[in-house]
C-alpha positions in Angstrom: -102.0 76.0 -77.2 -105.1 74.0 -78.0 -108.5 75.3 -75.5 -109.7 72.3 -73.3 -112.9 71.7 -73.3 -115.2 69.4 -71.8 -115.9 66.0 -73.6 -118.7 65.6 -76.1 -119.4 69.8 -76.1 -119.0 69.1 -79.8 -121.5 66.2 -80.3 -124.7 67.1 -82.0 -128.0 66.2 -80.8 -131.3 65.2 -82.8 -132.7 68.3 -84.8 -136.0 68.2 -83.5 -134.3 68.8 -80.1 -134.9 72.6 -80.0 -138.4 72.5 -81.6 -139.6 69.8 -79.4 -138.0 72.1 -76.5 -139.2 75.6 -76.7 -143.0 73.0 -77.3 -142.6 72.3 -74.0 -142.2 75.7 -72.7 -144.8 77.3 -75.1 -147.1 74.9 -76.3 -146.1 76.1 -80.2 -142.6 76.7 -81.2 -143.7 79.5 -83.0 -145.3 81.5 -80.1 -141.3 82.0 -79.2 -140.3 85.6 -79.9 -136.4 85.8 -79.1 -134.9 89.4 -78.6 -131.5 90.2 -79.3 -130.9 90.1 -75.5 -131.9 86.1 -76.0 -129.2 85.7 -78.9 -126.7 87.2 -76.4 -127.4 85.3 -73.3 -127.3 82.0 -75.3 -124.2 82.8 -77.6 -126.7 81.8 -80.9 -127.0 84.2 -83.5 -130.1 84.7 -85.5 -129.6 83.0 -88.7 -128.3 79.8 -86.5 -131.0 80.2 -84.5 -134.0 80.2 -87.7 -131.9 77.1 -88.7 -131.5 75.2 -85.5 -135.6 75.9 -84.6 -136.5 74.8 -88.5 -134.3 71.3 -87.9 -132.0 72.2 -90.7 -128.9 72.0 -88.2 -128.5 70.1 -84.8 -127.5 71.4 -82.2 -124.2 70.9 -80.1 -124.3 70.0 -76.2 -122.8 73.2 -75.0 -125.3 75.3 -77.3 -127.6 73.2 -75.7 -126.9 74.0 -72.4 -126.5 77.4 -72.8 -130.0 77.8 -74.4 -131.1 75.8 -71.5 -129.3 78.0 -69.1 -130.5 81.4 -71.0 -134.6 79.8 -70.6 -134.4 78.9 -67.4 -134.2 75.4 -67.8 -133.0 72.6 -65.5 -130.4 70.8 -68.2 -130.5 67.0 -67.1 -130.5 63.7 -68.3 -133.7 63.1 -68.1 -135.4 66.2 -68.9 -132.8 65.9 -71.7 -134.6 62.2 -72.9 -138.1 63.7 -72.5 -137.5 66.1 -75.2 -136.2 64.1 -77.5 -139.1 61.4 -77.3 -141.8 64.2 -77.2 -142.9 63.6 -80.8 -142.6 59.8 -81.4 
């Protein structure tokens, strides 16, 4: 029995997406510390988590909103847009 999901939970989004987002919160990407209580709440392990923060991977809407969901953030469309245009 195949799991439903909803659609596009799969789709990737632009790599710089996490960078650009934990720049918003902390005003340097690299002042973010994560504990393992972090990798929990957001379902991300470590090594995905170097990778996704270094751009090497994108990543996917539902990791997106669970990060979102795990900092605290409101996850909208347009909060979703300012991110991604944060470093034209």
């Amino acid at each position: 029995m195949k799991q439903q999901t909803e659609p596009n939970s799969d789709a990737l989004v632009s790599r710089e997406c996490v960078r650009n987002l934990l720049t918003s919160l902390h005003g340097n990407y690299e002042y973010f510390k994560p504990t393992n209580r972090f990798y929990s709440s957001c379902g991300i392990n470590c090594r995905r988590w170097a990778k996704l923060v270094r751009g090497e991977l994108s990543i996917t809407v539902d990791e997106l909103k669970r990060l979102c969901h795990a900092m605290n953030v409101t996850f909208t469309a347009e909060t979703f847009a300012r991110q991604l245009k944060l470093f034209e």
